[in-house]
C-alpha positions, 0 to 999 in steps of 0.5 A: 074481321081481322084486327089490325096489329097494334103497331099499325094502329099507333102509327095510325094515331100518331100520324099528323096529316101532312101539309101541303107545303111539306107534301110538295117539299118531299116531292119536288124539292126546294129547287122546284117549288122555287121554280113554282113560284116563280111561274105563278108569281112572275107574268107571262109577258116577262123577258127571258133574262128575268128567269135569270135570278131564279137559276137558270144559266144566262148561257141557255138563255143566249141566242145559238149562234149556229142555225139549227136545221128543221125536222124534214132538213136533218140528213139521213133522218128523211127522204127527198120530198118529204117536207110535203108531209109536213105541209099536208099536216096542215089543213088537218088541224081541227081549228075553225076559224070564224070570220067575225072573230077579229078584234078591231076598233068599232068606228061604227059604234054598233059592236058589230064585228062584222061592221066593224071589220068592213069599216076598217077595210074601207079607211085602210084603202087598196087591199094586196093581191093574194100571195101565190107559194112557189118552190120547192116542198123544202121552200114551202115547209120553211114559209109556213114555219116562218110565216107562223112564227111571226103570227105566234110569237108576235100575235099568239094571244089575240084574236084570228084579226089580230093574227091575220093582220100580222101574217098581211103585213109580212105578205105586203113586205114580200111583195115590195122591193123595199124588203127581201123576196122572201117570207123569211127574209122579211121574218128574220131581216136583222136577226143578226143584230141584238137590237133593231131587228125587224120583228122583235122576237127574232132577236130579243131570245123570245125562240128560247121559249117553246111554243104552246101546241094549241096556239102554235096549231093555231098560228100554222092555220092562220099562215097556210090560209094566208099563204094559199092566196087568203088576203086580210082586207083591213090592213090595207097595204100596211107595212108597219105596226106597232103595240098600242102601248107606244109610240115610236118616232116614224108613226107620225111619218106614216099613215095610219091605217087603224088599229087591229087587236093590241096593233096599230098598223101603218102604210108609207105615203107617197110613192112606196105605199101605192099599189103599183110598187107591190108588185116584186115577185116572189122567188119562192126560194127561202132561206134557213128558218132560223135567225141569222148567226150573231157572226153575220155582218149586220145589215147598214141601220137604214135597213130598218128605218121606216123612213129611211126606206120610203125616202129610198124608194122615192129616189129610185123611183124618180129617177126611173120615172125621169129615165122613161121620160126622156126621148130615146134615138129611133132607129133608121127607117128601112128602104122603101119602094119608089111609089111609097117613098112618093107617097111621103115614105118614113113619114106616111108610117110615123105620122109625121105629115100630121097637121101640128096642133091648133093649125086648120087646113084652109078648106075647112077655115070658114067652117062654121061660119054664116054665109049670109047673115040672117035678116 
């Protein structure tokens, strides 16, 4: 065995087991062990404008004003047709999805979440006809990533329930004219704005952070079920939903309908909530999946009124139902033959010699009568 020279040996004794501290300060530097503490210390729920004391430049934080196409939209990076490979990624996702797996409120005190997602069903009324995709491979892939980014960034740490209920809600929009055709209309209606979009993350800079890969595959698989006609019975024909944790003016405007996850979801009365005013059809023409441009002329604030909106659609629809009451000028009867027009013409085919209502024709005015009174 060759001794080891002296030198390396007093380096040996003289070497101080380095800290852990000091270790992490040769290799990330103090700019990186601030940005380490900062991720273990603030909460993962914290707005993006929090990590503004820490560095980071509120211009990276901003909302981009110009809309950032998609992977299969960039020009000369694709072929025509191939957002159908984009689809197709999606059913291969490795993630099962068990049908119990929703966390609802258990009315029926058992713990049963299969009871409990029955009873739910039940108090939440009419469930929505299953949503048929249309369009284009474009249309398709953009649905998808707006239907799942509605699920992720609203819904990404609850359970499959919790997601599904979400993607329904977005689905009954689609299918009332209260609110546009299509999937990211409804997803990004108001995004313009800085407040009072629709869904919140749209607009609050919530897409400035990229999502987790497990729980954005996760979110893609609860959207393409939702979208190939799976309907999610217990939320009903809910339009609204709101976090447990407040309480905004118009829920007491609404029905409830229960609560799903960390959401408590509502339907309109009257009119608008019933199962004949889900019936606007969907165009399968998406627009950009991407907030609007900050530029864009911000939609009028009854927009995302709930109430504003209910009082809407009953007006339209009275006035319609008065329209349709009304009497409409027939058109002239046509020219008969002699023998028909003896046999009482026009009126033979209206029915216009019917007997009007109550009268009895003489013949039959004693009918039921006694002819003789019993001894």
């Amino acid at each position: 065995m060759i001794p080891a020279p002296a030198s390396a040996a007093k380096f040996r004794t003289r070497r101080k087991p380095a800290t852990l501290r000091a270790r992490l300060a040769r290799r990330l530097g103090g700019r990186r062990i601030l940005a380490l503490a900062a991720a273990i210390g603030v909460p993962a729920m914290a707005a993006p404008a929090d990590w503004t004391m820490f560095g980071e430049p509120a211009a990276a934080l901003t909302q981009a004003e110009a809309v950032q196409p998609l992977a299969y939209e960039r020009p000369g990076q694709n072929f025509p047709g191939s957002a159908f490979y984009f689809l197709e990624d999606t059913p291969r996702l490795a993630y099962a999805l068990p049908e119990n797996a929703a966390t609802l409120y258990d009315p029926t005190g058992t713990g049963d979440g299969v009871a409990a997602e029955l009873a739910a069903a039940r108090v939440a009324g009419p469930a929505a006809a299953a949503f048929r995709l249309a369009g284009t491979g474009i249309d398709q892939a953009r649905a998808l990533h707006c239907l799942a980014s509605a699920v992720y960034y609203e819904a990404a740490s609850e359970a499959v329930g919790g997601q599904r209920a979400v993607a329904q809600v977005v689905l009954n929009r689609v299918a009332h004219p209260s609110y546009p055709n299509s999937v990211c209309g409804v997803v990004f209606q108001g995004s313009e704005r800085k407040t009072g979009c629709q869904f919140t993350f749209t607009c609050d800079g919530s897409l400035t952070r990229k999502p987790m890969k497990a729980s954005w595959d996760r979110a893609l698989t609860v959207a393409q079920q939702a979208l190939a006609g799976e309907v999610y019975e217990p939320v009903g024909l809910a339009t609204h939903y709101h976090t447990i944790w407040i309480n905004p003016y118009w829920a007491s405007s609404l029905d409830t309908v229960g609560t799903i996850g960390a959401h408590r979801f509502y339907r309109w009365r009257g009119a608008a909530g019933r199962p004949a005013a889900f019936t606007a059809g969907y165009r399968g023409a998406e627009p950009a999946a991407a907030p609007h441009p900050r530029a864009a002329a911000p939609e009028p604030a009854a927009e995302a009124d709930p109430v504003a909106l209910a009082r809407a659609y009953e007006e339209g629809w009275s006035k319609a139902a008065a329209a349709s009451a009304g009497t409409t000028a027939r058109p002239p009867a046509p020219d008969y033959t002699p023998p028909v027009e003896a046999h009482g013409g026009d009126a033979a085919f209206t029915a216009g010699n019917l007997p009007s209502s109550g009268a009895v024709r003489p013949e039959y005015a004693n009918s039921g009568r006694w002819i003789a009174q019993p001894n």
